[in-house]
N, C-alpha and C positions, 0 to 999 in steps of 0.2 A: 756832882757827876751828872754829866746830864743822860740822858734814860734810850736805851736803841729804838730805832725809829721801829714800828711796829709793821712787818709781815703783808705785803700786799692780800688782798682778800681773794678767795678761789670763787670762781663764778659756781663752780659746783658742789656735791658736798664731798666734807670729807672722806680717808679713807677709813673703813669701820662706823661709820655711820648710816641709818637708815634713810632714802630719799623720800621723803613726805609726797603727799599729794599733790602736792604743785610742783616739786619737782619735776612729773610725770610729762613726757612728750606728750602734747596736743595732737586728741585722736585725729589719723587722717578723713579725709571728710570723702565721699561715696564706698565702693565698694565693688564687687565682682557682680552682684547679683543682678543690680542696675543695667551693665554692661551686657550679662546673658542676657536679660530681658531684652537689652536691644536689639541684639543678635536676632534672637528668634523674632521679635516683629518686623524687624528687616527680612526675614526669611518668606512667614508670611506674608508680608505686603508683595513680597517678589512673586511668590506663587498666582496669586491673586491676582496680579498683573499681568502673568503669563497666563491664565485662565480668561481673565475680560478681553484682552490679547486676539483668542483665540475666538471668543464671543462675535468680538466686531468682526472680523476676518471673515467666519463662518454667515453672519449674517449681512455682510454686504453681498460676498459671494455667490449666495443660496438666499435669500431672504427671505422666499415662498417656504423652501421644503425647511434651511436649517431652523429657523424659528418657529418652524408647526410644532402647537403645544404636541401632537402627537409624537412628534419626533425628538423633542425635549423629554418626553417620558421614557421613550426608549434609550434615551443615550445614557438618563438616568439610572432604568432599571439593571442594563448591562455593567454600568461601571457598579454598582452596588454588589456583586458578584464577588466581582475582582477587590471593592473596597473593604467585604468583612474578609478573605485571606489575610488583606495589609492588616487588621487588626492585630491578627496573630500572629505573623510576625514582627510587627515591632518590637513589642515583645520581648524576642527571640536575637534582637537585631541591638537592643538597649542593653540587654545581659552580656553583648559581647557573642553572642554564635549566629549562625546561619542556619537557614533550614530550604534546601534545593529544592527539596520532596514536594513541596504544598502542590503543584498541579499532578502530580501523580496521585497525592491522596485526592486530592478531590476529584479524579476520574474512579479508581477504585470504591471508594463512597459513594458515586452517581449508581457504577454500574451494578453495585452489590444491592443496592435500595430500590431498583427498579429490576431485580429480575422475577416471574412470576411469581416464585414461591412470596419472595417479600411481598407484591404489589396483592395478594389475597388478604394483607391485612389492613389492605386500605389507606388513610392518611398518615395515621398514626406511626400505624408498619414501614412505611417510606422511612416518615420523617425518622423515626429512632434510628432505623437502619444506618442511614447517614450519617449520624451523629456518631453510633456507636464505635462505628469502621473510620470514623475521621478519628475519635480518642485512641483506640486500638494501636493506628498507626501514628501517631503522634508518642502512643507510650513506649514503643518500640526503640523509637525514636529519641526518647528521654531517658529510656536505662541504660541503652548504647554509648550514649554519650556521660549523663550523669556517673555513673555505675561502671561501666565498660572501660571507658576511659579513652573510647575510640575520640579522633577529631570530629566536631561536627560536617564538616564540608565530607567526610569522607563516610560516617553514617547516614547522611540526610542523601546524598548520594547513591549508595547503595539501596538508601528507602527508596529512592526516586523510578531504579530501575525492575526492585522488589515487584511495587505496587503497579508502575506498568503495564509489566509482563502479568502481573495473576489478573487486573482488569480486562486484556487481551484473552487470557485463557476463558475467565468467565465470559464474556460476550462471543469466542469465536471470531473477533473482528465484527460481528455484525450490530446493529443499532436495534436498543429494545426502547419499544413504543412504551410509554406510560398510559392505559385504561382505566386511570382511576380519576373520576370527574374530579372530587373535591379539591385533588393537587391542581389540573388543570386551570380548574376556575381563577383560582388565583392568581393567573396569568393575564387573564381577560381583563379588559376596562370597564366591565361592570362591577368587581371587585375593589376598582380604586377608593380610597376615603379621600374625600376633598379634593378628589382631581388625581393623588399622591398614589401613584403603584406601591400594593405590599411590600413588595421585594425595598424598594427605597425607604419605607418605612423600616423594614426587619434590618435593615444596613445602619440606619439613623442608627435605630436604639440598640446594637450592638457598639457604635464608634461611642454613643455617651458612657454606655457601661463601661468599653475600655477605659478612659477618660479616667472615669471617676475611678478607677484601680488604679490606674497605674499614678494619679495626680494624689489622693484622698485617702490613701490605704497603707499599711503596713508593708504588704505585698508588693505594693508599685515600689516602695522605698528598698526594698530588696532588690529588687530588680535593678536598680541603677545602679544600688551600690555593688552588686555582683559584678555589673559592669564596667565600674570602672574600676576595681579593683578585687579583684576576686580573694586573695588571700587576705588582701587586710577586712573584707567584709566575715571568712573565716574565723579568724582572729576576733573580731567584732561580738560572736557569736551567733553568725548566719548559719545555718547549715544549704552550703552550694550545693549543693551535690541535689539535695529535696527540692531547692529552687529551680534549677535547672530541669528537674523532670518535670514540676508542673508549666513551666512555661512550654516545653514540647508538646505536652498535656494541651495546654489551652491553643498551640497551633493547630490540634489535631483536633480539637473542638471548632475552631475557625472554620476549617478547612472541610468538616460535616457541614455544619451552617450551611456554607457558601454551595456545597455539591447540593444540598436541598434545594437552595432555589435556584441552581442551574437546571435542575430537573423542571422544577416549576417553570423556569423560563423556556429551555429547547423541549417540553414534551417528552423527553427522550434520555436515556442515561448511553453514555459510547466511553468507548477505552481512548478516545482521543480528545477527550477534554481536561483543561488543563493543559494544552501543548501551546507554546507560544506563535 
């Protein structure tokens, strides 16, 4: 008898059987991270383009006044102002909320830091003051929304017109002079190191600090993953709720900072700084 032809062979395995190692799909070759990477150096290169952009422009244009080192420090010292807010809100911004407030706290931290009583304690007495009433309102601002359960656009909001009006009440509408040299001096260009205004120095090493938290820390890792997913970072075992008030927290810290050296920069604390 002669024997049945034998069963073509299956390219893959059986069924009930386990697929070995080679079995296994050939891993695909890059990946997302590469592609973010791209993203964002395209991002920056664009920026950076749009900034030498403005460079040439400014210096064909103007080439005496926009290219005087003196006027390079200025343009410096002002956007350093407005650079350590951007700190704190990023942030604020990566977590997924908003925060409207930031020029209203930082006029209420101007004017609260510079009224007499404060300005009798000299350097110190400013700076804390600033600081303290940027946190204050910053925590106000993170229970509300952490805790409260209010929407951020609609607490930061109400901070916004909160802080305002009490900086208007404190000042009367009118501008208080700052009397205390040591803040002053620091304004001056005999106080530069290396050429470098304080205030661009105090803005450097606040955007490295940011950095390194938000790139290098546990805490920066929360923060994004709040942001991109708030429930499954719950799940995860974040606690949102804590996260979210320390980043208002550290807007409100910014946003002293930054009322500081508005002082130091205009001399003067007014209920209309911070207004766009």
């Amino acid at each position: 008898m002669t024997q049945p032809a034998p069963s073509a062979q299956h390219n893959g395995p059986d069924k009930g059987t386990l697929a070995g190692p080679s079995d296994a799909p050939p891993p695909k070759s890059g990946g997302g991270m590469p592609a973010l990477g791209l993203r964002l150096d395209v991002r920056i290169l664009s920026l950076l383009g749009v900034l030498a952009a403005l460079i040439v422009v400014g210096g064909i244009t103007e080439p005496d006044a926009f290219l005087d080192t003196g006027n390079l420090q200025l343009i410096l010292t002002q956007a350093s102002v407005i650079g350590v807010v951007t700190v704190g809100m990023t942030f604020v911004i990566i977590s997924g909320g908003i925060d409207l407030s930031v020029g209203a706290m930082v006029a209420l931290a101007s004017v609260w830091a510079t009224t007499l009583a404060t300005q009798e304690y000299g350097f110190a007495g400013i700076a804390f003051t600033a600081v303290i009433v940027g946190l204050a309102a910053g925590l106000v601002n993170g229970v509300l929304i952490a805790y409260g359960g209010m929407v951020p656009f609609i607490a930061t909001l109400a901070m916004l017109a909160s802080a305002r009006g009490l900086a208007l009440q404190i000042t009367d509408g009118k501008t208080q002079i700052v009397t205390v040299d040591s803040v002053l001096d620091l304004g001056l260009p005999d106080s530069y190191i290396l050429g470098i205004p304080p205030l661009v120095i105090m803005f450097a090493v606040v955007t490295v600090v940011g950095w390194l938290i938000l790139n290098r820390t546990t805490f920066g890792r929360r923060t994004v993953a709040v942001g991109g997913n708030a429930e499954a970072a719950r799940l995860a075992g974040i606690d949102v709720r804590r996260q979210r008030l320390y980043l208002y927290l550290l807007s409100g810290l910014c946003c002293g900072i930054a009322a500081f050296m508005l002082i130091v920069l205009a001399g003067s604390g007014q209920n209309t700084n911070g207004n766009l």
